[in-house]
C-alpha positions as CSV (number, residue, x, y, z in Angstrom):
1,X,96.4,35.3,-68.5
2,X,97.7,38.7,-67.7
3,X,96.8,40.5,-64.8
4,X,93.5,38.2,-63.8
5,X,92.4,38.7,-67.4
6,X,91.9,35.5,-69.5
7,X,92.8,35.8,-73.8
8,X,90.7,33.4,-75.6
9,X,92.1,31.0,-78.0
10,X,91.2,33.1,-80.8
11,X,92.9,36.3,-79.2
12,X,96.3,34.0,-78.9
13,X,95.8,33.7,-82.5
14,X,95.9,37.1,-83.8
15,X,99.0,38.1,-81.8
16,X,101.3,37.2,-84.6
17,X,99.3,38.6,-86.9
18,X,99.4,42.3,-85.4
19,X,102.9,41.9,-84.7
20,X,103.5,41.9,-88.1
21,X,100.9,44.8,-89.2
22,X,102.4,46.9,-86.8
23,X,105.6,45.5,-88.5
24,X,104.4,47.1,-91.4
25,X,104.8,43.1,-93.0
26,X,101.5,42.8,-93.6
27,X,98.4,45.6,-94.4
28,X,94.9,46.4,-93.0
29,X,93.1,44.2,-95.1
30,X,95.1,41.4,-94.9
31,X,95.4,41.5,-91.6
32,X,91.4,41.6,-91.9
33,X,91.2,38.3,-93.9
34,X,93.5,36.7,-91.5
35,X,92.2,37.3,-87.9
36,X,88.5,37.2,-89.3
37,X,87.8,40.8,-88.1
38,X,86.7,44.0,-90.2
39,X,88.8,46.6,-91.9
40,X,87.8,48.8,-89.7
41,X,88.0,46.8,-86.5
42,X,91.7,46.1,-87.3
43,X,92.6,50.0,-87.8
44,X,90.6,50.3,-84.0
45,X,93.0,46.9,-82.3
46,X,96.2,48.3,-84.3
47,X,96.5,51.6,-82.3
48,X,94.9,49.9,-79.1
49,X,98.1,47.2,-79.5
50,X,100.6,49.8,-79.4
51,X,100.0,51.4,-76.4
52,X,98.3,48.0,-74.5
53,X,100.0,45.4,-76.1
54,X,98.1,42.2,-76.1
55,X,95.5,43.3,-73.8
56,X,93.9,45.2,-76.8
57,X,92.6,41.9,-78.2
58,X,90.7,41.1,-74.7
59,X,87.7,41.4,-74.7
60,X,85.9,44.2,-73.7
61,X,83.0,42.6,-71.6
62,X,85.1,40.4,-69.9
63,X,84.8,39.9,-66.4
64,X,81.5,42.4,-66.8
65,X,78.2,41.4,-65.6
66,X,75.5,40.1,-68.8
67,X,73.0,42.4,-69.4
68,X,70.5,39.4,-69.5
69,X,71.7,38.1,-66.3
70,X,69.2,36.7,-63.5
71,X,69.1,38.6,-60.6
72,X,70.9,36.5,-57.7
73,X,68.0,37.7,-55.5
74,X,65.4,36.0,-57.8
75,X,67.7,33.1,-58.2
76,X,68.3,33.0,-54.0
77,X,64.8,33.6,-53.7
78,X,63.9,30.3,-56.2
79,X,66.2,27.9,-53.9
80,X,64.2,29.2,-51.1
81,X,60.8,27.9,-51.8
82,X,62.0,24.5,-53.6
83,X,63.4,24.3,-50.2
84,X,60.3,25.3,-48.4
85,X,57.4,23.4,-51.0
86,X,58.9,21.4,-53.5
87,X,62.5,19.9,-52.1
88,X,61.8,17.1,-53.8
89,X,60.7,18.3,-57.4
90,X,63.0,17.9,-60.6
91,X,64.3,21.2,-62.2
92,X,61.7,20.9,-65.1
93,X,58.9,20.6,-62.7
94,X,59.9,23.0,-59.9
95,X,60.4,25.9,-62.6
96,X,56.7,24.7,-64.0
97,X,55.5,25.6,-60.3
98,X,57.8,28.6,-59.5
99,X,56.2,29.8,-63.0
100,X,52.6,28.9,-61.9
101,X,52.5,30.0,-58.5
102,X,55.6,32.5,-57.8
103,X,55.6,34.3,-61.0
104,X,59.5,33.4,-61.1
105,X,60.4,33.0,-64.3
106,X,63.4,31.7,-66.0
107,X,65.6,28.9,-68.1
108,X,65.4,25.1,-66.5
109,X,69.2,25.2,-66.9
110,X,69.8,28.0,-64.7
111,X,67.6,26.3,-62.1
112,X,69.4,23.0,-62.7
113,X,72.9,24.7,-62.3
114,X,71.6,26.5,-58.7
115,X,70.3,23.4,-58.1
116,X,72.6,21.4,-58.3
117,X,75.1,24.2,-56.3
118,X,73.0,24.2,-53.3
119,X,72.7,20.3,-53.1
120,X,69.0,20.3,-54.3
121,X,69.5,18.5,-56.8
122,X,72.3,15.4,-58.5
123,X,73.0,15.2,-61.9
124,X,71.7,11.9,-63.2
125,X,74.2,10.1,-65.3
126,X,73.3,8.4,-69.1
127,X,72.1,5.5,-69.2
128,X,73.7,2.6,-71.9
129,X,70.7,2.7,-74.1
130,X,69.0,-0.4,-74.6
131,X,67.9,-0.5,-78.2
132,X,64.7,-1.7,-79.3
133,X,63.0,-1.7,-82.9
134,X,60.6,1.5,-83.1
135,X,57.0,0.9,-83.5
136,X,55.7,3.7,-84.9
137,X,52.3,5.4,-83.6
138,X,48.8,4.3,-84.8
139,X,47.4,7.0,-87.1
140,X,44.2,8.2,-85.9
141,X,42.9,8.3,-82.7
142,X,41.2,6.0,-81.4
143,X,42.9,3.3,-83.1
144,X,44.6,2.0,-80.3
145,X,44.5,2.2,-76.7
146,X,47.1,1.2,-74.3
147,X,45.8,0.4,-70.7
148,X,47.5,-0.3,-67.7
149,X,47.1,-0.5,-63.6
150,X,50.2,0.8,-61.3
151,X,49.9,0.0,-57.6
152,X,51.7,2.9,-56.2
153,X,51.9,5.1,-52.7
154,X,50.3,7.9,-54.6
155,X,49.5,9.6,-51.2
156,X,52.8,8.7,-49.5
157,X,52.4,8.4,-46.2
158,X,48.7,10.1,-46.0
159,X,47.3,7.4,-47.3
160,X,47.2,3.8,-48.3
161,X,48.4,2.0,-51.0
162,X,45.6,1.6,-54.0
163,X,46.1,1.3,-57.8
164,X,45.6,4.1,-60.6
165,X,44.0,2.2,-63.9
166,X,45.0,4.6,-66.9
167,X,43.9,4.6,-70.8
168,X,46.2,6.2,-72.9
169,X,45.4,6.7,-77.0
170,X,48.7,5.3,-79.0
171,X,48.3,8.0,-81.7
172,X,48.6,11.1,-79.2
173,X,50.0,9.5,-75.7
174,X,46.6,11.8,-74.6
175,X,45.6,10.2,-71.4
176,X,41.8,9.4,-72.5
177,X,40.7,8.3,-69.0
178,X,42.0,7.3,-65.3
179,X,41.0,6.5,-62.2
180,X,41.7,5.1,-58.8
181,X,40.6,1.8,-57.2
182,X,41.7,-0.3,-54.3
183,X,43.6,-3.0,-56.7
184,X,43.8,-4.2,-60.6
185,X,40.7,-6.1,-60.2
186,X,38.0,-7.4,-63.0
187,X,35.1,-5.0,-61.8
188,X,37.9,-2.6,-61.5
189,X,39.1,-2.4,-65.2
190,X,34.5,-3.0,-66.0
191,X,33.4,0.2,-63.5
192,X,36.5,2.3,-65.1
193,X,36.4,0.8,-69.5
194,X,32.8,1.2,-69.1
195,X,33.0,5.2,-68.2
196,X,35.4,5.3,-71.1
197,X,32.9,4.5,-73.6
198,X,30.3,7.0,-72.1
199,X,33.2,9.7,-72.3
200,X,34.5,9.2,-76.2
201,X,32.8,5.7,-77.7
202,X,34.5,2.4,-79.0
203,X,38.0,2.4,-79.7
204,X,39.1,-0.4,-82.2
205,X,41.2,-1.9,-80.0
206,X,43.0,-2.4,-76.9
207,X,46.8,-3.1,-75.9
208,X,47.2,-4.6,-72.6
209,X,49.7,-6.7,-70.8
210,X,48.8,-10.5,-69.9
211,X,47.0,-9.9,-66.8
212,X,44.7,-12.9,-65.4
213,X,41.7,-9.8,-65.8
214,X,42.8,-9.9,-70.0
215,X,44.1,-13.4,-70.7
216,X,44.1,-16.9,-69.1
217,X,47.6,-17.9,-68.3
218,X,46.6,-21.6,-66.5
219,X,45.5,-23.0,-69.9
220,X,45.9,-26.5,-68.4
221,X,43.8,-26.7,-65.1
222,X,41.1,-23.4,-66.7
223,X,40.5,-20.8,-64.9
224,X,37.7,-19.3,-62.5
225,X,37.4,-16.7,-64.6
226,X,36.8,-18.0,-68.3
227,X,33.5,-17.9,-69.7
228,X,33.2,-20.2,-72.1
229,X,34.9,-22.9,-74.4
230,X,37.4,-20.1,-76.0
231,X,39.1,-19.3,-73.3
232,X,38.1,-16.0,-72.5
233,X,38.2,-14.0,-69.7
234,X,35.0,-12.1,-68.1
235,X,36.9,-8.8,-69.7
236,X,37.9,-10.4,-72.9
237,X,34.0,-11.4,-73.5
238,X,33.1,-7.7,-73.0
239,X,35.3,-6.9,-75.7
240,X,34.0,-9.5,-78.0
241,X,30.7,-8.1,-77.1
242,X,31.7,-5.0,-78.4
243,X,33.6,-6.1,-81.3
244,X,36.7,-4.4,-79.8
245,X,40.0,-6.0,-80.2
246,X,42.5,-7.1,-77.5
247,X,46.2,-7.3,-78.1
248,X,48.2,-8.9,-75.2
249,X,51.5,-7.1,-75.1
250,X,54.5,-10.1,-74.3
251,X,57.2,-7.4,-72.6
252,X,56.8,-4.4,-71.1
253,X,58.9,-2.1,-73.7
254,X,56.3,-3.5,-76.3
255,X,53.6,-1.0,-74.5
256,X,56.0,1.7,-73.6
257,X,54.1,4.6,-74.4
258,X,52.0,3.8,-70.9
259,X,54.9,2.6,-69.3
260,X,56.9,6.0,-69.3
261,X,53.5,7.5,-68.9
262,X,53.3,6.1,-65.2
263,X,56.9,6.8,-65.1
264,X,55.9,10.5,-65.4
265,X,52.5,10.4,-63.2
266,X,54.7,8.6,-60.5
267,X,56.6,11.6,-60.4
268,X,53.8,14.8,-61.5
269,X,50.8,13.3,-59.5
270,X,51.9,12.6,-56.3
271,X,53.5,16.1,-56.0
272,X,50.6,17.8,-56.9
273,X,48.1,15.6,-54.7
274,X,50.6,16.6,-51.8
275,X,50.2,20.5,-53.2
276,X,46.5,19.6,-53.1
277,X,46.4,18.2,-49.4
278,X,44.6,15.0,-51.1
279,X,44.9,11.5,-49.0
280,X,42.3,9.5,-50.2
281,X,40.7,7.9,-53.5
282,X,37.8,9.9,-53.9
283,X,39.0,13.0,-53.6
284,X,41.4,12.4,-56.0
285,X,39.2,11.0,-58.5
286,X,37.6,14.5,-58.6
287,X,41.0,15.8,-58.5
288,X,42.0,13.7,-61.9
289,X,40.0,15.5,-64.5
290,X,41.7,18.6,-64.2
291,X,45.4,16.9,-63.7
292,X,45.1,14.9,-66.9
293,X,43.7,17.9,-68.7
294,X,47.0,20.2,-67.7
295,X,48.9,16.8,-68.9
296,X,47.6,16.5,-71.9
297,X,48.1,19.8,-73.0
298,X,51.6,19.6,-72.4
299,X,52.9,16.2,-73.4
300,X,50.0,15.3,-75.7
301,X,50.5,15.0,-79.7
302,X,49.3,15.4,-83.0
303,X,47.7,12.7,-84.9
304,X,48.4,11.9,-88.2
305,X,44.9,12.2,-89.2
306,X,42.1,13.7,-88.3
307,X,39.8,11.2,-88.2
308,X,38.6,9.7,-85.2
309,X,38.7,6.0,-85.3
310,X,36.2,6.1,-82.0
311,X,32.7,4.1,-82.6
312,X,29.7,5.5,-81.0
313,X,27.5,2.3,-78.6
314,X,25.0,0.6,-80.8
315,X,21.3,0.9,-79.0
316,X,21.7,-2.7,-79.0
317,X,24.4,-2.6,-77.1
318,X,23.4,-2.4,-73.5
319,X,26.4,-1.8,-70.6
320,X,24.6,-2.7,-67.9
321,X,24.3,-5.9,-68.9
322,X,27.5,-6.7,-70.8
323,X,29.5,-5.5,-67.7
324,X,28.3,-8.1,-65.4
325,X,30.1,-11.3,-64.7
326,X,28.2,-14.2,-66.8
327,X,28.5,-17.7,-66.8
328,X,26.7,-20.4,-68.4
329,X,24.9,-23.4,-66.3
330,X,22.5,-26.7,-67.5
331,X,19.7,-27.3,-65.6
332,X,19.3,-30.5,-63.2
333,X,16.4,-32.7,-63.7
334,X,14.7,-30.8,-60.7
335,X,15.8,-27.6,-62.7
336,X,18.4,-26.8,-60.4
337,X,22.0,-25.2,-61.2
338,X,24.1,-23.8,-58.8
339,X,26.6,-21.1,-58.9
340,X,28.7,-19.2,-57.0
341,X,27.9,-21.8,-53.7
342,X,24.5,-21.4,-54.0
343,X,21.7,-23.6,-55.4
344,X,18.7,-22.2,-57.6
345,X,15.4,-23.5,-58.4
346,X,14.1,-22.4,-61.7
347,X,10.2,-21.4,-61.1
348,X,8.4,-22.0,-65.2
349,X,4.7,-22.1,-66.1
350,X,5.6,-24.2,-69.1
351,X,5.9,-27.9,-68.3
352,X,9.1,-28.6,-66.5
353,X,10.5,-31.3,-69.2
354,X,11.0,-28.6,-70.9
355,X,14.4,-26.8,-69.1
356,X,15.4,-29.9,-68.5
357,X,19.4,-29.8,-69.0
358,X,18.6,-26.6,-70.8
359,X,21.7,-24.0,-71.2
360,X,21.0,-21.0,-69.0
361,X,22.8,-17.9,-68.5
362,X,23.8,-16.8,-64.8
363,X,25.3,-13.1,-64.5
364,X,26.0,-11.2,-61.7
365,X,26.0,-7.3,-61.4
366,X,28.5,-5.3,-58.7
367,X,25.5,-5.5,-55.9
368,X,25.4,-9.3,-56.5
369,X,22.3,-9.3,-57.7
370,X,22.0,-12.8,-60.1
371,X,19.6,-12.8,-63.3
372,X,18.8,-15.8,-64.9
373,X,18.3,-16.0,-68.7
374,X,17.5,-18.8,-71.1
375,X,16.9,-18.1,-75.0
376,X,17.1,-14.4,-73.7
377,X,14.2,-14.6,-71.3
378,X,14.6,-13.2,-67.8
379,X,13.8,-16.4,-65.5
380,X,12.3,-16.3,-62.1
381,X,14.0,-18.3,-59.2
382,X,14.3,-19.5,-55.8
383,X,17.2,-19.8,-53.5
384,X,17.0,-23.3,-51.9
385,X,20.6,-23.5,-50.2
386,X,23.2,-21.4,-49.4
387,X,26.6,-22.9,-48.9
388,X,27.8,-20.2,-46.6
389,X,24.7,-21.0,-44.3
390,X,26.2,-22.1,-41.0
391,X,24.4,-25.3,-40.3
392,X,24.2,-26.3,-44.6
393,X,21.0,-28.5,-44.9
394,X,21.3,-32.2,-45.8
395,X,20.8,-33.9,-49.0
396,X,17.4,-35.2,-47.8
397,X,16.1,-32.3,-46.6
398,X,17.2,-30.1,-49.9
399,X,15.6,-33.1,-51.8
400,X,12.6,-32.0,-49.9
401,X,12.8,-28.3,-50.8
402,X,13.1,-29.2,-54.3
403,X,10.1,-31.8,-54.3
404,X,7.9,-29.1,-52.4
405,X,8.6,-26.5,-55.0
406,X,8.1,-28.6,-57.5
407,X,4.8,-29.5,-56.5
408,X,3.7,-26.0,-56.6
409,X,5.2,-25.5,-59.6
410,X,3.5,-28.7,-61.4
411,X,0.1,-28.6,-59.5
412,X,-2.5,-27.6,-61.9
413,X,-6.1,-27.4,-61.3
414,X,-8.4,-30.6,-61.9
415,X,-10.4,-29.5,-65.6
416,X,-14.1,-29.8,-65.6
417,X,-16.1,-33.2,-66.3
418,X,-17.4,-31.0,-69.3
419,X,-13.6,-30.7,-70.5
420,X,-12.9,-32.1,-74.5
421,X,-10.0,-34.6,-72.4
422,X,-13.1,-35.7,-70.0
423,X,-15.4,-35.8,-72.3
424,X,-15.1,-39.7,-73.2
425,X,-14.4,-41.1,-69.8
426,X,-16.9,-39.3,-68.1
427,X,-19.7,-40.7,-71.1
428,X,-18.5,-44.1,-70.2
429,X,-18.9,-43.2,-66.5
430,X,-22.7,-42.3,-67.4
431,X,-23.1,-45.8,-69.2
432,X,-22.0,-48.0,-66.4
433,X,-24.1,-45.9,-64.3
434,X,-27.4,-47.0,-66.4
435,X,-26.3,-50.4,-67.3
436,X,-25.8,-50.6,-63.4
């Protein structure tokens, strides 16, 4: 260092080598091959070094100002409104902002560095890296989807605590659909799957974890929310409906394309729904569309190929009635079944022998309305006890009910003396009459 000025490694290097040029030792172009430099350039340090001695091979720019410098105005100015808006907000994120709203424009490293100097901001350390085998991407979309719930304080402290369900396509990580609900619930994942295939049609099949809403895990007592002998879940019979696939993921790096996805929306979203003054679920669900569509665009991929593996919905295929809850029920002797603690009487103009212990099907839509079907007929009902009732009626008196109705429901008018079945005993009738 001489006088405040630094010489570079490579400026310590060619010392001895102009020594001896000036020496006379050594000529121009060797001196050239030597220190790396020109012909020319060596001629220009040669008489610089004999009047300035080593400070000829500093440097001119040094200790000068770039050219392409930031303004420390701009820079003072950026630290002023992360400060103000986004205090919070990474360096990646807060220049995507200053960009989009301020017209302040520079490198995410120059941020980070200013950062960093006015406390804004703390380097993160790396991580050991946990290794685990690659799975490489489906190839079209629609192949695969990966869906997930996070129960998160998306609104801070504005609001309450309620869940964001999110369907992400393996082939592009393109966020496909989302929406917020109160909690990771069965009509939940039906209200927001069922949107999905309005939006882009059937995918092939579905990657979830082993939530009680996609797999029974108490194989040994069942579960309240099988359907049938298979073990399947109210969800998992949609999707047979469907003929879409379910894949039950068994860790969470197995489905961790959605995993660092809520990572990032955990981060991204609730910023912007605090830029967008948003505290509540509906107004962010309007709010989503336009989010995911920013998101996509920026962290979204290419495909492999070009062909969309999504299925368009059969005519056959109607949602309204797969998305219900459904459960199956034999009918009583009286033609009773009961479900979900209350008891229905079966009204039939058929003879009642027979639906008895006939297999019916019970569903249930969101307004808890409950259809009755048997051989996929539509049957018509009464409701003869309720167990929420507050005074619950006694086994004698819903005998009673169910013998009244049943009277109506057999009584059939008396045929006419002229009728082929009356024919015989009313001719014998006639002949005791005369014998008589």
């Amino acid at each position: 260092m001489t006088g405040g000025v630094t010489l570079s490694n490579k400026g310590k290097d060619r010392i001895p080598i102009f020594e001896k040029l000036i020496r006379g030792e050594i000529n121009n172009e060797t001196a050239a091959k030597m220190s790396g430099l020109s012909i020319r350039q060596c001629k220009r340090i040669k008489k610089e070094y004999k009047i300035l001695g080593i400070m000829a091979l500093v440097h001119k720019n040094q200790g000068k100002e770039s050219n392409n410098s930031i303004p420390k105005d701009t820079i003072e100015l950026a630290i002023k409104l992360i400060k103000e808006k986004y205090h919070d907000f990474g360096p990646t994120f807060a220049l995507e902002k200053l960009q989009e709203k301020h017209e302040i424009n520079f490198s995410v490293e120059t941020l980070r560095k200013a950062m960093i100097a006015n406390h804004l901001w703390k380097g993160k350390t790396r991580r050991k890296a946990h290794i685990h085998q690659p799975r490489t991407r489906r190839e079209a979309e629609g192949e695969l989807i990966q869906l997930d719930g996070s129960e998160h304080l998306w609104f801070e402290s504005r609001g309450s605590m309620c869940t964001l369900i999110a369907y992400i396509d393996d082939a592009t990580s393109k966020i496909v659909h989302a929406e917020f609900f109160q909690s990771e619930s069965t009509w939940a994942y039906f209200n927001s799957f069922k949107k999905l295939l309005k939006l882009i049609g059937k995918p092939v099949a579905l990657y979830s974890d082993k939530h009680g809403v996609f797999r029974i895990n108490n194989t040994k007592n069942g579960s309240a929310n099988s359907t049938d002998s298979h073990g399947l879940t109210q969800f998992g019979r949609v999707l047979n409906a469907l003929n879409i696939k379910l894949i039950n993921a068994n860790s969470p790096q197995a489905k961790g394309r959605i995993e660092r996805s809520f990572g990032t929306l955990q981060d991204r979203l609730v910023k912007e729904l605090r830029l967008a003054n948003i505290d509540n679920m509906e107004q962010a669900n309007t709010f989503l569309p336009g989010f995911i569509e920013k998101h996509n665009q920026k962290f979204a991929v290419q495909p492999s190929s070009d062909v969309s593996a999504y299925r368009p919905i059969l005519d056959c295929e109607d949602l309204e009635q797969i998305f219900t809850i459904q459960d199956k029920r034999i009918l009583s002797k009286n033609l009773t079944c009961q479900f979900k603690n209350n008891l229905y009487l079966i009204h039939t103009k058929q003879s009642a022998y027979l639906l008895r212990k006939a297999t019916v099907l019970v569903t249930e839509n969101q307004e808890n309305m409950v259809t009755i079907y048997y051989k996929g007929n539509q049957l018509q009902y009464t409701i003869l006890k309720s167990f929420y009732d507050t005074q619950p009626l006694s086994r004698k008196e819903v005998n009673s009910k169910v013998d009244e109705a049943l009277a109506v429901i057999r009584k059939h008018p008396s045929p006419p003396n002229s009728h082929p079945y009356k024919q015989r005993s009313y001719k014998l009738m006639l002949m005791k009459k005369q014998l008589a």
